[in-house]
N, C-alpha and C positions, 0 to 999 in steps of 0.2 A: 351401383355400389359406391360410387365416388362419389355421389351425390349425397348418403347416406352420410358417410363418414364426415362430410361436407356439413350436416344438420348442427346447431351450434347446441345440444343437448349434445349430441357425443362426444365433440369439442372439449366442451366446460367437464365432461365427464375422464377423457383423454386428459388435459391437463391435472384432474385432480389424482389420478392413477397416480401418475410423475414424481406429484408433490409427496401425495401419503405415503409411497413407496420409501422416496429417498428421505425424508424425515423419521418416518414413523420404523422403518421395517429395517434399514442398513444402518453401519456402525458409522456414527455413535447413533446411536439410536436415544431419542428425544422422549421426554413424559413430561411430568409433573411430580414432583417431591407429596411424599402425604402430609399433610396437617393436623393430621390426630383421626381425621373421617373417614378415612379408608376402611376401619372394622366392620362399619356398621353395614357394609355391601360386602366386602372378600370373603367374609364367613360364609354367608351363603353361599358362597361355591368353592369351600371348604382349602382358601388358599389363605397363608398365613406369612408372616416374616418369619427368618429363621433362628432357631434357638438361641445360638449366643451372639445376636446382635444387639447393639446397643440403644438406647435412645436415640441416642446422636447420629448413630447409622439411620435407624427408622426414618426419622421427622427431619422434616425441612428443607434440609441440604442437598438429598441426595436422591434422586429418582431411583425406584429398585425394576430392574428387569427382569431379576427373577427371585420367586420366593417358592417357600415350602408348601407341602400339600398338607392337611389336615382333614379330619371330619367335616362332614357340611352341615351348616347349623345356621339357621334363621337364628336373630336374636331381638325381631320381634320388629326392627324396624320396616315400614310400607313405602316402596318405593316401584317403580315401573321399572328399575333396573337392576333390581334383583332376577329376574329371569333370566336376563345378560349374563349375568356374574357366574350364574348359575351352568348355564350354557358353554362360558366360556373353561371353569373349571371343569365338567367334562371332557370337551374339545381339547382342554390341556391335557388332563390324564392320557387319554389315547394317543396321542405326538408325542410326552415325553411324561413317563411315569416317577420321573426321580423329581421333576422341578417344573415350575409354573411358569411360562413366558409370557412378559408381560403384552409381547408382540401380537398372542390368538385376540386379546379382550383387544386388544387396536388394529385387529385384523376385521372383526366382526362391528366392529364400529365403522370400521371406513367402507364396508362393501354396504351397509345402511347409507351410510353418509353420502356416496356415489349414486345412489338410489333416489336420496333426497334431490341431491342436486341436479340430478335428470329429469324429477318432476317438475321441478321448481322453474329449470329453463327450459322446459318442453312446454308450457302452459303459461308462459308466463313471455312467447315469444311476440313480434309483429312481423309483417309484411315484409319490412327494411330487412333486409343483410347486412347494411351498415348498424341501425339499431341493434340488430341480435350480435353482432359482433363486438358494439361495444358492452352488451350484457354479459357475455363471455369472458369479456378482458376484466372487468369490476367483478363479475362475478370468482374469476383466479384469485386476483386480486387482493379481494377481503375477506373473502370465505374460506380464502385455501392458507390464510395467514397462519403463523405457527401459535398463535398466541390462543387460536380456536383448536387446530388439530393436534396440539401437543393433551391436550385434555384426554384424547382418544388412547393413549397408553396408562393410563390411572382410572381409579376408583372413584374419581370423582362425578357428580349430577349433571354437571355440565356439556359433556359431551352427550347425553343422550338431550339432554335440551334443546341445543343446536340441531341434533340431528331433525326430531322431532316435529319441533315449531318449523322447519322449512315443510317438510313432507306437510304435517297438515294444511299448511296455505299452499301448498304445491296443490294437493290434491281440494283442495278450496277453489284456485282456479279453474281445475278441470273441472268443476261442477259446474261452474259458469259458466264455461266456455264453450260447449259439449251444446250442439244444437239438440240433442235427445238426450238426455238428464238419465244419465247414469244412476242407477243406485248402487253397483259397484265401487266408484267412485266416491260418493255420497258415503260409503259404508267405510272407507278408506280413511276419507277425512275424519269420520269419529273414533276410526282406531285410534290414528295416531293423534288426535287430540285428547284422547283417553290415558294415551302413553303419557304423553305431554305433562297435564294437567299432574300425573300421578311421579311424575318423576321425581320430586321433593316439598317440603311441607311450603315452601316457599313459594311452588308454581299452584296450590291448589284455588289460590283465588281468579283465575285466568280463565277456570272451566265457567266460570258465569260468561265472558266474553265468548267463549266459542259455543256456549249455549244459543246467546243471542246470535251470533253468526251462523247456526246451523239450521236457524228458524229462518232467517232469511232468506233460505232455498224451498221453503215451502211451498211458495207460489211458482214457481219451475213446472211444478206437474201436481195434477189433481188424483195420480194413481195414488191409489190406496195401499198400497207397499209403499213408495213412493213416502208418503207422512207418517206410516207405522215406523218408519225407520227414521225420520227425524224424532219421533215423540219418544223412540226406547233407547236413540243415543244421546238426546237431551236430558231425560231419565238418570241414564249410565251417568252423564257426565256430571249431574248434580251429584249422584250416589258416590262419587269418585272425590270430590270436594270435600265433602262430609266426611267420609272414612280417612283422608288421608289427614283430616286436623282429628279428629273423634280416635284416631288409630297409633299419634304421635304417641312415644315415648315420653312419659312423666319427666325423664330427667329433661330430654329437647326442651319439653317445653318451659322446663323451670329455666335452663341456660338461655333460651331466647326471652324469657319476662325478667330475668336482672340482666342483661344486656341493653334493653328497650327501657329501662327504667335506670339503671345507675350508668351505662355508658351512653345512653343515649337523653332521657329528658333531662336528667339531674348533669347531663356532664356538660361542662361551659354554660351553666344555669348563670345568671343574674342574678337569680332569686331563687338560692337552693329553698330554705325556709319555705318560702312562699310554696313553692313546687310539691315538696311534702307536704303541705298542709290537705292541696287539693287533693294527694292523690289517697291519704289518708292514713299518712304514714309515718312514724314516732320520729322525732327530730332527732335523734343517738342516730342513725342511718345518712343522716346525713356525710360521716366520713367515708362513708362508699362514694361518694359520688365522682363520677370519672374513672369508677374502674371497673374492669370487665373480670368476667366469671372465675376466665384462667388464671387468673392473677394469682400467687401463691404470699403475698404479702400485705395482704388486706387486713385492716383493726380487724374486722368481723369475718368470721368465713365463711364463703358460699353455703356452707351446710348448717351455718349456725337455726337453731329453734326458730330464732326472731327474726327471722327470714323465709320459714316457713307458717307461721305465724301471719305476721303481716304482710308476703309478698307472695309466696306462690303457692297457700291455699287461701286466697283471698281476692287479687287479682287476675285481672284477665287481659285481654289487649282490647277488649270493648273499653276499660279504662283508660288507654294509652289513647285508644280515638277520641274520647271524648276530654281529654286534659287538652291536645292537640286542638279541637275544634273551639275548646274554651280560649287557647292560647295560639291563634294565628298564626301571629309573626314568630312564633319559636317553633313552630312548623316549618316553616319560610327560611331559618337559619339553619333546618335541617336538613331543607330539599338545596341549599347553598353548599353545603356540605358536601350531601351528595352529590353535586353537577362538579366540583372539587376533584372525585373521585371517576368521574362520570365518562371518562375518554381512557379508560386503560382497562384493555382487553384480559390482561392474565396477572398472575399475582405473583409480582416480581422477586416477593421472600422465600419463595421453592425454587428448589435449584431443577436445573430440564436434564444433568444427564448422572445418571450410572456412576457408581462408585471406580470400577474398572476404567471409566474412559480418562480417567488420569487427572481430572479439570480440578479446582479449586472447589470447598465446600460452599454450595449455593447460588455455583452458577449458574448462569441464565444464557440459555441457546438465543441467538436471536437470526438463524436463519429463515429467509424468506420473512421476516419480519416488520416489507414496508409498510404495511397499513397499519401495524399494531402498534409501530414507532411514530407514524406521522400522526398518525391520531393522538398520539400519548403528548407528543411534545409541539403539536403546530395547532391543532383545533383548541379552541376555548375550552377552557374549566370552570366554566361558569353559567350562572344559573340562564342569566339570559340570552345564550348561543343556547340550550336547549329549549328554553320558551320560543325562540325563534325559529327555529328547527320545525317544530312543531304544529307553530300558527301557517306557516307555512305551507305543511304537508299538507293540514288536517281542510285548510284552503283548500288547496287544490281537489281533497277526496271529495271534498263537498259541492264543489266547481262541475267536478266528471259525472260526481249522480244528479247533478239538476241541469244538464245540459243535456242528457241522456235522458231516452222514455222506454227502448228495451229495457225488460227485467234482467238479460243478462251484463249488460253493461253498469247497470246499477248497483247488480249484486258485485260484481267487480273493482265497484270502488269503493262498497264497506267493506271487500275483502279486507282491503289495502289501510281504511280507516281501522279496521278491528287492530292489526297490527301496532299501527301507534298506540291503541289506547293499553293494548297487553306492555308495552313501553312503558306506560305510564304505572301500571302494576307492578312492574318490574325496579323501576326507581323508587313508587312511594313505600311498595310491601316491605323491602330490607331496614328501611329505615322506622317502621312502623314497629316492626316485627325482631327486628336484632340489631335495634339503634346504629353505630357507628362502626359496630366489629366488623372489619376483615369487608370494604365497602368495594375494592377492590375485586374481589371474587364474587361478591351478592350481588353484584350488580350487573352479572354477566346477564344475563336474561336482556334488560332495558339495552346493553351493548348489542345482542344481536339484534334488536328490535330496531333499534337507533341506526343500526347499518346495512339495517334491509330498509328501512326509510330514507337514506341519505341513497342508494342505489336504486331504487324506484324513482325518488327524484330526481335523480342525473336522467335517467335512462328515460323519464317521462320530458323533462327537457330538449333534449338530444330529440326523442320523436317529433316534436314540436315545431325544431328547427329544420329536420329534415325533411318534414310533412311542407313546410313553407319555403323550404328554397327547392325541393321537387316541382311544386308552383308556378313558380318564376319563371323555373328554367321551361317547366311546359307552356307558357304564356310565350317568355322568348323565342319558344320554337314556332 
């Protein structure tokens, strides 16, 4: 029994109880303010803000613990965490019929979340007890920071992302690892990379990577279940890509092509002129440039004809890539941008608590907040601490499969490469895709990606060094 509890899966799993609890579940109790996104998921599980609140209450400043109940109503938007939402407003109704606690939808997030983090460090352990002990300690660490699990009491994508993305390389590992190839397991990892992929229009280009990484397990076993279930969750996961861009809301996608276009290629242009020419677009638009959708001060307004007209039934974001591939280095000042942005976990203009708990409008919890603080203000913002990062990593994954001739060890270090390159999806897509807005929050994906790579690193080091002074000391003896 002590040996159990001793295992550094219940550990990592034990400390994050501690954490979710006293953040997430006691007063003051920790969220995230909404941004305006929260409708597009709360209707569905027919929870709403209450009638005579204001603006000013809703947005920004103020996390709500609790809101009103309403009819439940899809409103058309596809997401993988509509079913949550969904779930979680029933679970409300039955615990308390008069009001919606924001605590059930951050209750049923962390007992996922615990779930993940037990696959993650059960599959992902070694031999060492020093090693797995310091995978315990990093893994408290950064994953258990508030800047990640305050996500877990809002409506926001991001928490099921997180959740998500560890569970499927969790259960990615145990596909490798597993001397008899599960198709359990196998069948795990394309739920929850189904979840994943579908959880925002933002994650849907990532299903091509866990496509390619779930072909990778083919060679594992020649049983014939065994590759019917790579080829129908490979299927799934393309089908899953397609519907969640083919299924977006007209308005989404108009706000994200003037986003990608006037806050992002046209904004700090050189060469506005020039810019519109290629992209094919009347020079009067030019006074857009540098500003985004929300703006209520614009010459031209969002809804203007001439905008609809020549921008969002005309263009596409194949346009955006191919302006960008025309124009390099102003690609290059965008991924400068984003690395700018590139080290801050949560978005410091939502305030983390409750109107009751007495605090200032828009304050910002920052308990348990060392990784999300050091990262913010001691790591680089710039472009090439993340090319560095990277060359780095992506060395070493390439190092471990060509030093290796098991298929399991091999497939074990594209797990690990797949992850950077979903990174890399996560950095270039927001900026592809919704220019400069709000880079802070968009870029949360390439953050966990970025801090499950900086934590494989350490922890592949540390093996390194432990595997070579075990050495030593047995030569010494």
């Amino acid at each position: 029994m002590v040996k159990k509890l001793m295992r550094s899966e219940i550990a990592l799993v034990a400390a994050a109880v501690i954490i979710l609890t006293s953040i997430l579940m006691l007063q003051p109790v920790i969220g995230v303010a909404d941004n305006g996104d929260f409708n597009r998921i709360m209707t569905a599980g027919g929870i709403e803000y209450g009638p005579d609140e204001t603006h000013q209450d809703k947005y920004f400043g103020y996390f709500h613990q609790t809101y009103s109940y309403y009819a439940m109503a899809w409103g058309g938007y596809v997401s993988s965490q509509i079913p949550f939402a969904v779930l979680a407003g029933l679970v409300g109704r039955l615990m308390n019929g008069d009001f919606f606690d924001i605590r059930v939808l951050g209750f049923l997030n962390s007992v996922m979340y615990l779930a993940a983090l037990y696959v993650w460090m059960r599959y992902n352990k070694s031999g060492s007890q020093l090693r797995n002990g310091l995978a315990v300690a990093a893994g408290a660490f950064v994953f258990l920071d508030i800047g990640y699990i305050a996500y877990f009491n809002s409506f926001f994508g991001e928490a099921v992302t997180l959740i998500f993305m560890l569970l499927a390389f969790g259960f990615a590992l145990a596909v490798a690892g597993t001397e008899r190839p599960s198709i359990r397991m196998l069948l795990l990892f394309y739920i929850a990379s189904f979840l994943l992929t579908c959880t925002k229009l933002q994650n849907a280009p990532i299903g091509i990577v866990l496509i390619g990484l779930g072909l990778c397990f083919w060679r594992l076993s020649k049983e014939r279940a065994w590759r019917r279930t790579i080829l129908i969750g490979s299927a799934s996961l393309l089908a899953a890509a397609a519907i969640m861009y083919v299924a977006a809301p007209k308005e989404l996608k108009h706000i994200n092509l003037y986003q990608t276009i006037f806050y992002g290629i046209l904004k700090d242009s050189p060469d506005t002129e020039k810019a519109l020419r290629q992209l094919g677009l009347p020079e009067e638009l030019k006074v857009l440039a540098g500003t985004n959708y929300f703006q209520g001060d614009t010459a031209i307004k969002q809804d203007d004809p001439l905008l609809y007209e020549h921008v969002y039934n005309r263009l596409g974001h194949t346009d955006v890539l191919l302006y960008y591939m025309k124009n390099p280095l102003r690609f290059v000042q965008k991924l400068e941008r984003g690395a700018e942005n590139g080290m801050t976990i949560r978005p410091y203009y939502l305030g983390s608590y409750d109107q009751s708990a007495g605090k200032p409008y828009g304050a910002v919890a920052f308990t348990y907040s060392g990784w999300s603080e050091f990262k913010r203000h001691s790591l680089p913002n710039a472009l090439w601490f993340v090319t560095l990062i990277y060359v780095l990593y992506f060395a070493g994954a390439i190092y471990e499969y060509v030093r290796h001739r098991e298929a399991g060890s091999r497939i074990r270090a594209l797990i690990f490469g797949s992850i950077g390159l979903i990174g890399l999806f996560g950095f270039a897509v927001p900026l592809l895709g919704d220019g400069e807005a709000d880079l802070g929050k968009h870029l949360f994906l390439f953050n966990v990606c970025f801090d499950m790579m900086l934590v494989i690193g350490v922890l592949y080091i540390a093996g390194k060094l432990i595997g070579l002074f075990s050495k030593k000391m047995k030569i010494a003896a």
